[in-house]
C-alpha positions as CSV (number, residue, x, y, z in Angstrom):
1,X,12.8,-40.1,-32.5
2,X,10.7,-38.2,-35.7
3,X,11.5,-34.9,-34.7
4,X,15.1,-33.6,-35.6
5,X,16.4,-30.3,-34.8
6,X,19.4,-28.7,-35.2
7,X,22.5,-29.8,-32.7
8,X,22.8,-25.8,-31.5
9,X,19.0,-25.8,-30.1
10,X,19.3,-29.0,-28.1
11,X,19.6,-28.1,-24.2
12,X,20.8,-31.7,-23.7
13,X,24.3,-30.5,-25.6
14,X,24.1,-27.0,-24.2
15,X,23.8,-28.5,-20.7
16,X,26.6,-30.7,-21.5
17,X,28.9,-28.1,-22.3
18,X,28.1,-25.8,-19.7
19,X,28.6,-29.3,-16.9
20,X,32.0,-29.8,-18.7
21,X,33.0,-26.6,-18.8
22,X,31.9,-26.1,-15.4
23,X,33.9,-29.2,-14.5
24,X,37.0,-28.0,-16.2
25,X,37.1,-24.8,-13.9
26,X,36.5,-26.5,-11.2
27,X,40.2,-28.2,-11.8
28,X,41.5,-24.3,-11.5
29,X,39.4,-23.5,-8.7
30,X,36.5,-22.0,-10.9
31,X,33.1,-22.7,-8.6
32,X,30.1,-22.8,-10.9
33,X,26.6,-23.8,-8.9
34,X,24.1,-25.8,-10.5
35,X,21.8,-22.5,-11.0
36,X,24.5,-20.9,-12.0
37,X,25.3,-23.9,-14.7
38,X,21.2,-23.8,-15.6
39,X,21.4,-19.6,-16.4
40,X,24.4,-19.9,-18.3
41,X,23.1,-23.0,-20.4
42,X,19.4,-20.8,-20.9
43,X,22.0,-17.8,-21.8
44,X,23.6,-19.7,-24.4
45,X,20.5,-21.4,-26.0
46,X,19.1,-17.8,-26.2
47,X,22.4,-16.5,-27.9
48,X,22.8,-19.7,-30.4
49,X,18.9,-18.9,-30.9
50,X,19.7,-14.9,-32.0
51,X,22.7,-15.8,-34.2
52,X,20.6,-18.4,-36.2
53,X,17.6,-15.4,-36.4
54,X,20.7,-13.3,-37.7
55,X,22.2,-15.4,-40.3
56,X,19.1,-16.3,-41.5
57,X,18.1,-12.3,-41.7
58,X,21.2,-11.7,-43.7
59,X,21.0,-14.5,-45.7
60,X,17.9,-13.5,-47.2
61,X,19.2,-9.4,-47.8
62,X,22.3,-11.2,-49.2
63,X,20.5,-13.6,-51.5
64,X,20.6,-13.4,-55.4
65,X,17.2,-14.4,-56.0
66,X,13.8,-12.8,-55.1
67,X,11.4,-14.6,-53.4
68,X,7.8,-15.5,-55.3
């Protein structure tokens, strides 16, 4: 692989969370379909997506230096 990217905007390690956290409710009776499992993985990518757009906002308005 050349291309890196951040672990957060991987869907292969959202997917896997959402599966094992899917799989963990399913020991307490928690039923999560596999569109259900594909929304909530999309819904999270978004989110982690947002957050990083935020942080990096504020980042900049916090910053000490000015940009050239």
């Amino acid at each position: 692989m050349i291309d890196q990217k951040e672990w957060y905007r991987s869907r292969t390690v959202w997917g896997g969370l959402v599966a094992l956290g899917a799989a963990l409710g399913g020991l307490w009776g928690l039923e999560v379909s596999a569109p259900m499992q594909e929304t909530i993985t999309t819904t999270l990518l978004d989110m982690a997506a947002a957050i990083g757009a935020l942080v990096a906002i504020y980042g900049r308005l916090a910053a000490d230096k000015t940009l050239k």
